[in-house]
C-alpha positions, -999 to +999 in steps of 0.1 A: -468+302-688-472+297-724-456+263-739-456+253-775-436+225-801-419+232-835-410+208-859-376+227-868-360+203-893-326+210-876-317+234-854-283+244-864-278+284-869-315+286-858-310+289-823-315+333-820-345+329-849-366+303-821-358+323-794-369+354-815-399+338-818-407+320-788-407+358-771-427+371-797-453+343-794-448+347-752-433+311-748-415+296-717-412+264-730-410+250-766-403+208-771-385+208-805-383+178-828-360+167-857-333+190-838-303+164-855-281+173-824-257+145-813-259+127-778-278+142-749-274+175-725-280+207-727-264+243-738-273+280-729-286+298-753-289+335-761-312+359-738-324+338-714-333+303-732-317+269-724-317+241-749-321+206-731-317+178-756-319+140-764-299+127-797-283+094-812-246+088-810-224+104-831-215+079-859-253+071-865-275+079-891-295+118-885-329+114-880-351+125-851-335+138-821-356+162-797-351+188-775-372+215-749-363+250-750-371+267-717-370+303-706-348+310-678-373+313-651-384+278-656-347+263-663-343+277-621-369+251-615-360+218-631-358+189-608-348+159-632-341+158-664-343+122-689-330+116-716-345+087-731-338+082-764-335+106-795-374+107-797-379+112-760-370+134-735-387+146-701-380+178-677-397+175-640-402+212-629-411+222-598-437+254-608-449+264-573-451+248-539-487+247-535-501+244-497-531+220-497-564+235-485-567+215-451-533+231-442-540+266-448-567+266-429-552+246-402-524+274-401-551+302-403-569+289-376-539+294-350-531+327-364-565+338-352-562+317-323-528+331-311-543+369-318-577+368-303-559+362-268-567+397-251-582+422-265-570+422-301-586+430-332-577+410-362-576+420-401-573+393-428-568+404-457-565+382-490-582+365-522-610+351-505-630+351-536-618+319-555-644+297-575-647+279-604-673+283-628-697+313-631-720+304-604-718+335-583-749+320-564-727+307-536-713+338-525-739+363-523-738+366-488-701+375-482-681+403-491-646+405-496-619+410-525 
């Protein structure tokens, strides 16, 4: 997921020229400032982009205003949207639903449980191999992809 933030000056007309360049630079989401849209919401843009944005009032002097443009896959996953004020704006997204440790293991343990009744033989396959660092040290006696 690649994320990045433009000073645009003001987005109107630009919309297909940041989208242009947010695939060419490989960008799901891009926070945008000095956008000098009015009030607060959000608008579809062109192939796959959606524009979510935080302004002033109409009737009020242009200045700030700020907005996220995110690709569709992450637009699927927004929980909450806030619109602060026309310098602050904030998306919750749900990325993944990560399963803690302690549970997977919990749950691998009564898959093997429930299998080794009889006289079964059990496969598990996965990515075993996970680490951080470069310290292959703690590993060396297992064997697995």
């Amino acid at each position: 997921m690649g994320a990045g933030t433009w000073n645009i000056t003001s987005l109107t007309g630009k919309e297909v020229e940041i989208t242009k360049e947010m695939r060419k630079f490989k960008l799901d989401i891009l926070g945008i400032s000095e956008t000098r849209k009015q009030g607060k919401g959000n608008i579809k843009l062109t192939d796959g982009y959606t524009l979510y944005y935080s302004g002033i009032e109409p009737g009020q002097r242009i200045k700030e205003r700020v907005g996220i443009i995110v690709a569709d896959w992450i637009d699927r996953r927004i929980v909450k949207v806030e619109t602060i004020n026309s310098r602050i704006i904030a998306l919750e997204i749900k990325l993944v639903d990560l399963m803690c440790t302690e549970e997977f293991y919990e749950q691998l343990q009564m898959l093997i449980d429930k299998k080794k009744e009889g006289n079964n033989r059990i496969i598990i396959l996965g990515d075993w191999n996970a680490r951080v660092g470069n310290d292959k040290s703690l590993g060396l006696e297992s064997m697995g992809t």
